[in-house]
C-alpha positions in Angstrom: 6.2 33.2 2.3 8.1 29.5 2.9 6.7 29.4 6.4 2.8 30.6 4.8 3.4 27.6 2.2 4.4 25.1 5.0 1.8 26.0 7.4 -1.2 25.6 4.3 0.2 22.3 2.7 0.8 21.0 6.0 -2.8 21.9 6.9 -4.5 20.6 3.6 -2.8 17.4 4.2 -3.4 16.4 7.7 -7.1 17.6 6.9 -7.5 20.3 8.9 -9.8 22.0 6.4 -11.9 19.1 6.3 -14.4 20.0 8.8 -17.3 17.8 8.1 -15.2 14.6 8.8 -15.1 16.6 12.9 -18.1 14.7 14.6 -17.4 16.8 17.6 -15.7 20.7 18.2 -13.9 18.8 21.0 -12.1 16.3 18.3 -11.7 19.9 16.0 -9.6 21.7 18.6 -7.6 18.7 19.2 -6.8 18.1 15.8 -6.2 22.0 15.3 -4.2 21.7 18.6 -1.5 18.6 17.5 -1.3 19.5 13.8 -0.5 23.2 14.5 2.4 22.1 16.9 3.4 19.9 14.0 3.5 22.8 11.8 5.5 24.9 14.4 8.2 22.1 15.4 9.0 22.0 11.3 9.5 25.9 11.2 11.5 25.7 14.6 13.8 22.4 12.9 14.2 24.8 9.7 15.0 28.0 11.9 18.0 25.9 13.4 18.9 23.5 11.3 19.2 26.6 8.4 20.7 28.8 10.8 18.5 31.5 9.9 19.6 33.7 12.8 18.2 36.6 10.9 14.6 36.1 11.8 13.6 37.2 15.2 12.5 34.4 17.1 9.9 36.3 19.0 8.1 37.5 15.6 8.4 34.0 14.4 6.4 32.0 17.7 4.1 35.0 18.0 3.4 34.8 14.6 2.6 31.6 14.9 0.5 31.4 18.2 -1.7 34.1 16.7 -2.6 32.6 13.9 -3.3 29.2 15.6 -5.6 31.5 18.0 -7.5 32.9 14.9 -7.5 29.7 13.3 -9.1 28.1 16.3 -12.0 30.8 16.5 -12.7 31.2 13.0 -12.9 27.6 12.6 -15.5 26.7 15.3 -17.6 30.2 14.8 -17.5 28.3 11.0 -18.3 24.6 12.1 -21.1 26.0 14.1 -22.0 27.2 10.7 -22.0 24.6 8.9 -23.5 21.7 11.7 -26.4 23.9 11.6 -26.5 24.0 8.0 -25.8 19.9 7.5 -28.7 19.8 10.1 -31.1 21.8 8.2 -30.5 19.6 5.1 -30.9 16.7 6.7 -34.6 17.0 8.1 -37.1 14.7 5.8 -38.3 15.6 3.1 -41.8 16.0 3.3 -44.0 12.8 2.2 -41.1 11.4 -0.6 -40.6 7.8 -0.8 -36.7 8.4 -0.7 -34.6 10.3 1.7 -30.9 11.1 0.8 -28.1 12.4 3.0 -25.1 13.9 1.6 -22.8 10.9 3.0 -23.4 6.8 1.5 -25.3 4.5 3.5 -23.3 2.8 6.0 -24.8 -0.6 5.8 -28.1 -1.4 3.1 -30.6 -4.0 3.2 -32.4 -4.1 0.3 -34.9 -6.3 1.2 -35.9 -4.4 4.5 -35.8 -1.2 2.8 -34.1 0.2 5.5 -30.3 0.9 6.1 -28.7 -0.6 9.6 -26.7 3.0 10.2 -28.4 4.9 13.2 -30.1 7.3 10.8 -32.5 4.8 9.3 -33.4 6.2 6.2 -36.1 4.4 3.8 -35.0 4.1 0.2 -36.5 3.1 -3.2 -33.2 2.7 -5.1 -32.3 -0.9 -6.2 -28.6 -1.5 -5.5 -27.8 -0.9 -9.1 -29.4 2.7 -8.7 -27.6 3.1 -5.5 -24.0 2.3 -6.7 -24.8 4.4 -10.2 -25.5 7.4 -8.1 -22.7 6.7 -5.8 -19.8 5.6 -8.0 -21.3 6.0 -11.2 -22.2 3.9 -13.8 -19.0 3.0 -15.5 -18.6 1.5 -12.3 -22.3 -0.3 -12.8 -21.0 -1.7 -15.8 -17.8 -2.5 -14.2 -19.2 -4.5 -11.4 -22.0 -5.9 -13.7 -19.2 -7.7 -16.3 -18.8 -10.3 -12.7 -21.7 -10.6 -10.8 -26.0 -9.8 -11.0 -26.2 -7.0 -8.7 -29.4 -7.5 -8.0 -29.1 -11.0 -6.7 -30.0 -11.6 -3.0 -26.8 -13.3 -1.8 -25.0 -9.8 -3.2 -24.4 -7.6 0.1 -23.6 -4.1 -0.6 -21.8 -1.8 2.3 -20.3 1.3 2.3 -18.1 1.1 5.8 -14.6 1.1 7.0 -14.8 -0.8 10.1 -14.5 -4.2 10.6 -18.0 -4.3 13.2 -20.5 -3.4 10.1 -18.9 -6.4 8.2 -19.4 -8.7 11.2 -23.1 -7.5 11.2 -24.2 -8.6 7.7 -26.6 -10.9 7.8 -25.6 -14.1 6.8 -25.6 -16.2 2.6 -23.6 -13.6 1.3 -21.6 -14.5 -1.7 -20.9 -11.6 -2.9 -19.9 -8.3 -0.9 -19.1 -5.2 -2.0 -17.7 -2.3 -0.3 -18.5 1.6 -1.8 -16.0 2.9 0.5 -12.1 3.3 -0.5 -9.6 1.4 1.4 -7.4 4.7 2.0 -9.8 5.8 5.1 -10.0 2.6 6.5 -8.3 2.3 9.7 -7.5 -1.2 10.2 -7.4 -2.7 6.3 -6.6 -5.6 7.1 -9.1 -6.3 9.9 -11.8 -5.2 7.5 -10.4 -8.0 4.8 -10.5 -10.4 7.6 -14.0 -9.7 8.0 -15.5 -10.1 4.9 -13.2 -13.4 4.2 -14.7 -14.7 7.0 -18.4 -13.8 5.9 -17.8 -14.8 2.5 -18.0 -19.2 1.7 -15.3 -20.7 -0.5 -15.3 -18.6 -4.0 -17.2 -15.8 -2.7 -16.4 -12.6 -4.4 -15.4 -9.5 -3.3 -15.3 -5.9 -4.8 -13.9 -2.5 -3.3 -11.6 0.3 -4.5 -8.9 2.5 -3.8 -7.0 5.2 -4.9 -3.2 4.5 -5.3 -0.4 6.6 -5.3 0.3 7.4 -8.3 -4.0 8.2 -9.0 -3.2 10.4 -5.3 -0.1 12.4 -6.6 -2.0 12.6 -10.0 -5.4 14.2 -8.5 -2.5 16.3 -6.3 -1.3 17.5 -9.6 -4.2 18.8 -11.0 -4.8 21.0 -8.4 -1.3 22.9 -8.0 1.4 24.4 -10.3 4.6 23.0 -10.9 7.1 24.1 -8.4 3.7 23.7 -5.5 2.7 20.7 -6.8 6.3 18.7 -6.0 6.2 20.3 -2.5 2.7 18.7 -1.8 3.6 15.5 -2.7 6.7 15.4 -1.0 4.8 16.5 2.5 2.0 14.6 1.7 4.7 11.6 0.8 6.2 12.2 4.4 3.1 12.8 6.6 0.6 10.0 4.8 3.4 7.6 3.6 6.1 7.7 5.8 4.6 8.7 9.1 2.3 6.0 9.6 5.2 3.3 9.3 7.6 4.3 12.2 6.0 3.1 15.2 7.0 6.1 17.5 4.6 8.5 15.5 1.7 5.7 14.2 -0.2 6.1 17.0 -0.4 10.0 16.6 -1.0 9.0 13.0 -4.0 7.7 13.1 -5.2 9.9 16.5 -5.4 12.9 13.9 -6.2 11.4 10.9 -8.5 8.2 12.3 -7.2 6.3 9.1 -9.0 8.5 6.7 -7.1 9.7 3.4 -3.9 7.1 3.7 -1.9 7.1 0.8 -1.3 3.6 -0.1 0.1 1.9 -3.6 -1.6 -0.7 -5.5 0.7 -3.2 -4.8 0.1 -3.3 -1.0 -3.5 -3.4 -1.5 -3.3 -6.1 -3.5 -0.9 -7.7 -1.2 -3.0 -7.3 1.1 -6.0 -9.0 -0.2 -3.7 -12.3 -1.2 -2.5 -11.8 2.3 -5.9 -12.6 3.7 -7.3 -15.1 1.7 -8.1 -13.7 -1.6 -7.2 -14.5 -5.6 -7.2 -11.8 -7.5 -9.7 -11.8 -10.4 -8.8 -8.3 -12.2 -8.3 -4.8 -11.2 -9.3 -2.1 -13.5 -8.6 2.3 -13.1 -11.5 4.4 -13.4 -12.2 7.8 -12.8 -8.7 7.9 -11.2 -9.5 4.4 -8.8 -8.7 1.0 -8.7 -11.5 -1.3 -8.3 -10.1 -4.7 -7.4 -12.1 -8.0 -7.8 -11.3 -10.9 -5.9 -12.3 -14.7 -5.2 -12.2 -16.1 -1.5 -9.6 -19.3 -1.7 -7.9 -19.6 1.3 -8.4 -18.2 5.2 -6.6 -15.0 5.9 -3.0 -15.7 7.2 -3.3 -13.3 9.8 0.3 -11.4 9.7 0.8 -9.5 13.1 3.8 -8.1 11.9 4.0 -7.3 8.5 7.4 -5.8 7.3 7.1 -1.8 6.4 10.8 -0.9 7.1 13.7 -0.2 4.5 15.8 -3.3 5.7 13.3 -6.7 5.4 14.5 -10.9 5.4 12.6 -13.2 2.3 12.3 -16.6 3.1 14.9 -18.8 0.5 16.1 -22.0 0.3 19.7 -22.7 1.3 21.7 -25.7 2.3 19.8 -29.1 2.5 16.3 -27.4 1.5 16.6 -25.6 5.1 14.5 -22.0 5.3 17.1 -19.5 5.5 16.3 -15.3 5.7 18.2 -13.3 3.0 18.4 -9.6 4.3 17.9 -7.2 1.4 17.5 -3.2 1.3 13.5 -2.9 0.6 12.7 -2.1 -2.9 9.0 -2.8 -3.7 6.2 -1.6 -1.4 4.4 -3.6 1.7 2.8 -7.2 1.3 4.7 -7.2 -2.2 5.9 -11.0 -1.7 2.4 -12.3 -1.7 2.5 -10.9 -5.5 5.1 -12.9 -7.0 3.3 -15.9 -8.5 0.8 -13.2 -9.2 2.9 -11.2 -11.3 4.2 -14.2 -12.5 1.1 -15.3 -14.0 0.2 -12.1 -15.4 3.5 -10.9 -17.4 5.9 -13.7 -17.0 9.3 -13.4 -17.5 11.7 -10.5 -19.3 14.6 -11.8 -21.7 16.9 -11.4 -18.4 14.9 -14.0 -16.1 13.4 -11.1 -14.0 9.7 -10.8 -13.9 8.4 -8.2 -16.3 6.2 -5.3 -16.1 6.5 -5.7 -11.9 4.5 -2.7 -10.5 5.8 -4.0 -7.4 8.8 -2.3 -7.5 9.0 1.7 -6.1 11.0 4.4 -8.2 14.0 4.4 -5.9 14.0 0.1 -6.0 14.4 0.6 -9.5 17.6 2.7 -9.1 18.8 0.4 -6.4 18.1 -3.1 -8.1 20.1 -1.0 -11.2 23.4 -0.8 -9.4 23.2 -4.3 -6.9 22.6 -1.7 -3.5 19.7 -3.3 -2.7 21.8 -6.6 -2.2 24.4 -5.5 0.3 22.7 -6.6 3.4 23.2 -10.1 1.9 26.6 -9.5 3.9 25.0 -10.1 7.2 23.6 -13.4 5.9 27.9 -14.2 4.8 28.2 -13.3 8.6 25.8 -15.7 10.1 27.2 -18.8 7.9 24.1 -19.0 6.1 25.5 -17.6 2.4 29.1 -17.5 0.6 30.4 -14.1 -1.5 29.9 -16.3 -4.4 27.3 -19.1 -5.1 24.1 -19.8 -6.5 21.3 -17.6 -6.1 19.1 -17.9 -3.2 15.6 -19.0 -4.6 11.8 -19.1 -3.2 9.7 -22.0 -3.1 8.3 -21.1 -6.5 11.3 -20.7 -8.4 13.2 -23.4 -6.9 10.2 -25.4 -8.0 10.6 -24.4 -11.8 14.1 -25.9 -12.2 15.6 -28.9 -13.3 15.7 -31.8 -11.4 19.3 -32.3 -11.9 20.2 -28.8 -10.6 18.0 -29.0 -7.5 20.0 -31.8 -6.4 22.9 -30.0 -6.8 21.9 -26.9 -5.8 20.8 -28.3 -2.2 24.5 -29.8 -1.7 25.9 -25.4 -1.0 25.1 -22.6 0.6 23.7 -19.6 -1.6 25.9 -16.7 -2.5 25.6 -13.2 -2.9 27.0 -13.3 -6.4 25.2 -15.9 -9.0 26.7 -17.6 -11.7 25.2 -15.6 -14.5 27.2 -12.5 -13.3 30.3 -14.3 -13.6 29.1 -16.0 -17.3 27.1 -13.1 -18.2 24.1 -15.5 -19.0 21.2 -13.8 -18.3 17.4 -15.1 -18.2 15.6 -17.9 -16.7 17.3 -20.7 -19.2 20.4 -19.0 -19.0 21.1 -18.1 -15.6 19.8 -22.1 -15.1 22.8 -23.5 -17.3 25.1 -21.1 -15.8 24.3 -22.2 -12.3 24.7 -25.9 -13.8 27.9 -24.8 -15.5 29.4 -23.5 -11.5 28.3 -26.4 -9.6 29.9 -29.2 -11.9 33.5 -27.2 -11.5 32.4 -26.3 -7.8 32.0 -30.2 -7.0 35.7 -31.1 -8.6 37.5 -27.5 -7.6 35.5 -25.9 -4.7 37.9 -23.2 -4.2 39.3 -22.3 -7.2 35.9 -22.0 -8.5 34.9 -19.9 -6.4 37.7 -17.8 -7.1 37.2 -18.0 -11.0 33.6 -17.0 -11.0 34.5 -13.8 -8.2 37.3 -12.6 -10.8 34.7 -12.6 -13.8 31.6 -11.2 -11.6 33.7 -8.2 -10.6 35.3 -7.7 -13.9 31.9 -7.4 -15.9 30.0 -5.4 -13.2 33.4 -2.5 -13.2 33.0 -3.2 -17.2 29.3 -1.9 -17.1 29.0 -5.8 -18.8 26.0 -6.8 -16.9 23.6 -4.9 -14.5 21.5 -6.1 -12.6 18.1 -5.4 -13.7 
């Protein structure tokens, strides 16, 4: 039964039932090929790793050879089947002024009439009519509420390569993409693009489905006890997987980007990442669609930071850049959020910004209890941060305090435990006036200071006094 469920959720994740998305039987066996020796190196690791000497080795492999072998002729006797089939539904319709395939136009042209995919297919629909029957029209209305869809400088696409984006033609103001960012190989490529076809304040509109929407839909589908196995595999293959650079390639070889599970946050991140202010972002029928305004040229980040230890540019001694090390506890491209999320919530009564979807389940825990702060040690290390000092600030906070302070604060070296820990003064104000507070005894008694506020800091945090977040 365990290795049944392993080799069926492993299967329904990495696609392999998905075989319309197979442009060729060659690509099918492949795919079959790598994601069933994926399925048979888990069962081999649990065979050993669980010591399950019981199970006859032989019984196990066979087992699993034949049923790859079955697999592999069922499903191309079945793709056969259903190639034949897609072509038979494709042929034209007799004299009808619209033709339909079961897939979106690639690229439209609404003035030509014509669609710049290889199958050039002749449509009446408006692009209203096109993006009702493709997204539906809560989605119209949704789009409507920002631009006239109908306007000429309004380019609509449904693509997830970079190359159709390129191939617009050119005045578009507006562009907007039917196609999720989860199967789009190269996101950030694609976001490039359309910055780059877009003139200052052009707008752009796309969706995606998150996470939590993915886990949700996930949900629906499976009882309880399946339902938390899924998402853990699918967690671990579409999450996890694609980050460590030893298996991305392999990645995206099966899965040619299609499907990615991805949080809000990063998308967003992304977007800011290349150029773009976000506008709003609003759920329906269990997407995001984001809106967003061209302001700046895309920064072009050739190595973005996916891995659980990352450095945040701060301010330390004499205004110098320095890299605080921290344990990662909100998802990729979160930084270029923060005056964001600043905007949009502000601060909580503690000085930390509220309601920050930023932040993953386990940051939450770790933020709760300081862990995520311990690599701040290796800063202590390098000379560029003291046990006990004033927090190490971005640009954008260090730009919201006093004058007074910032003077002050430029004169020492950041530490890994503030002042407010120590004063237990907690929120913007307060954790200003406790910093203020520090440096006026740190300037008369540096070391005894520094000694006072360590006593305190580690007194309240063993007291449960003061957490973190």
């Amino acid at each position: 039964i365990a290795f049944l469920i392993i080799w069926v959720v492993v299967s329904f994740i990495m696609g392999k039932y998905n075989m319309l998305s197979f442009k060729k039987s060659s690509h099918m066996i492949i795919s079959l090929s790598i994601i069933s020796f994926i399925i048979i190196s888990i069962v081999t690791i649990l065979l050993f790793a669980l010591k399950l000497s019981l199970y006859s080795r032989i019984i196990v492999f066979g087992t699993s050879f034949l049923a790859y072998f079955i697999e592999t002729i069922s499903f191309q006797l079945f793709y056969n089947f259903l190639q034949n089939f897609k072509t038979d539904k494709e042929q034209p319709l007799g004299n009808k002024k619209t033709h339909i395939v079961e897939r979106p136009l690639d690229l439209i042209d609404t003035e030509a009439g014509v669609s710049s995919n290889k199958t050039s297919l002749k449509t009446d629909l408006s692009k209203a009519q096109l993006i009702a029957r493709e997204a539906g029209r809560e989605v119209l209305d949704y789009f409507s509420d920002h631009i006239n869809i109908d306007d000429s400088n309004v380019s609509l696409i449904s693509t997830t390569t970079p190359f159709n984006v390129e191939n617009l033609q050119p005045g578009s103001r507006t562009i907007i993409n039917l196609k999720k960012v989860n199967d789009m190989r190269y996101i950030n490529k694609v976001f490039e693009a359309v910055n780059n076809k877009l003139p200052d304040a052009g707008m752009f509109i796309g969706s995606v489905e998150t996470s939590s929407q993915r886990y949700l839909r996930i949900g629906e589908k499976f009882p309880g006890f399946i339902k938390q196995l899924v998402v853990m595999a699918d967690f671990s293959l579409n999450r996890i997987l694609p980050r460590l650079a030893s298996f991305k390639n392999i990645y995206f070889n099966i899965t040619r980007g299609e499907k990615r599970t991805i949080s809000k946050a990063e998308v967003l991140g992304r977007l800011v990442s290349c150029g773009f202010e976000i506008i709003e972002f609003k759920e329906i029928n269990n997407l995001t669609y984001f809106v967003v305004m061209k302001t700046n040229e895309p920064e072009y980040n050739l190595a973005p930071s996916y891995g659980p230890l990352y450095k945040m540019p701060r301010i330390g001694k004499n205004g110098d850049i320095i890299y605080v090390y921290k344990f990662r506890t909100m998802h990729p491209f979160s930084e270029y959020l923060q005056d964001y999320v600043l905007s949009l919530n502000g601060f909580t009564s503690i000085g930390k910004l509220a309601d920050d979807f930023r932040l993953t389940k386990w940051g939450k825990f770790m933020r709760k209890y300081w862990l995520d702060e311990l690599p701040q040690l290796i800063n202590v290390l390098k000379g560029e941060m003291t046990i006990v000092g004033i927090r190490p600030l971005s640009k954008s906070m260090f730009a919201q305090y006093p004058d007074d302070v910032k003077k002050m604060r430029v004169k020492y070296k950041p530490g890994c435990i503030p002042p407010y820990v120590a004063l237990l003064k907690q929120g913007k104000n307060e954790s200003i006036e406790a910093e203020r507070q520090y440096l006026n005894e740190k300037q008369k008694n540096p070391v005894s200071t520094d000694l006072k506020y360590f006593k305190l800091a580690i007194l309240n945090i063993i007291t449960n006094k003061i957490r973190s977040s």
